[in-house]
N, C-alpha and C positions, 0 to 999 in steps of 0.2 A: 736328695740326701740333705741333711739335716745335720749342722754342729754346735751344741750347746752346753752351758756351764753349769754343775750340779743346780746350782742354786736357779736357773732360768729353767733346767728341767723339772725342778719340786713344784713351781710355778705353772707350767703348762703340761703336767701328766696326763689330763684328759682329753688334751687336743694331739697330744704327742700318741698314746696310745691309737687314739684314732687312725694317725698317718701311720703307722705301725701297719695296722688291719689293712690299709688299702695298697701294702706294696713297699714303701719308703720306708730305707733303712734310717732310724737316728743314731746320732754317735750322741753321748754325753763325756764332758771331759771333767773330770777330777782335778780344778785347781790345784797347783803346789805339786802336781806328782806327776808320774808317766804313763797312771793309767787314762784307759780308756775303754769306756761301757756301751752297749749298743744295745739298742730296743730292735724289735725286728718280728716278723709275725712268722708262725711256725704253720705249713699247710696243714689245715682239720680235719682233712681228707686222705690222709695215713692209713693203707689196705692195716686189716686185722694181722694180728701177730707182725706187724712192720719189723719190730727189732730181731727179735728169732727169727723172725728169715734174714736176718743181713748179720747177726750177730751166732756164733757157735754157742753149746753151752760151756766150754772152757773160759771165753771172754765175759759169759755170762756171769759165772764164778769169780772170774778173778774181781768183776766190777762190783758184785756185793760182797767177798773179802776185804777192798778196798774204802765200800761204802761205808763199812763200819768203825772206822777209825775218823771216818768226817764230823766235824762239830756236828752237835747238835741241836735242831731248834731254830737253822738258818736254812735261807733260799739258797738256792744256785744258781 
């Protein structure tokens, strides 16, 4: 694990991304504030329909009602 300041994270994204893929979590910290962001690799190997089988379609509903009021044009 890995802690670093935005500006030393914009610096090294492509060796951070790296250690992402091979396991290691990084934390990046937001000088001045309370946040805290974490890079981290999501498995690619996610069976077909992953979410529909862990999710109903009522929660499926509620989270594109919800989606819709989120800015637009941004990451998450």
């Amino acid at each position: 694990m890995v802690t670093l300041t935005l500006e030393e994270a914009q610096h090294s994204l492509n060796s951070l991304a790296e250690r992402a893929l091979r396991g290691e979590t990084v934390f990046i910290r937001i000088e001045g504030t309370e946040e805290l962001l974490s890079l981290q690799s999501v498995a690619p190997d996610l069976p077909p329909n992953y979410l529909a089988e862990c999710y109903g379609p009522e929660e499926v509903a509620d989270e594109e009602y919800l989606a819709g009021f989120a800015p637009k044009g941004l990451a998450t």
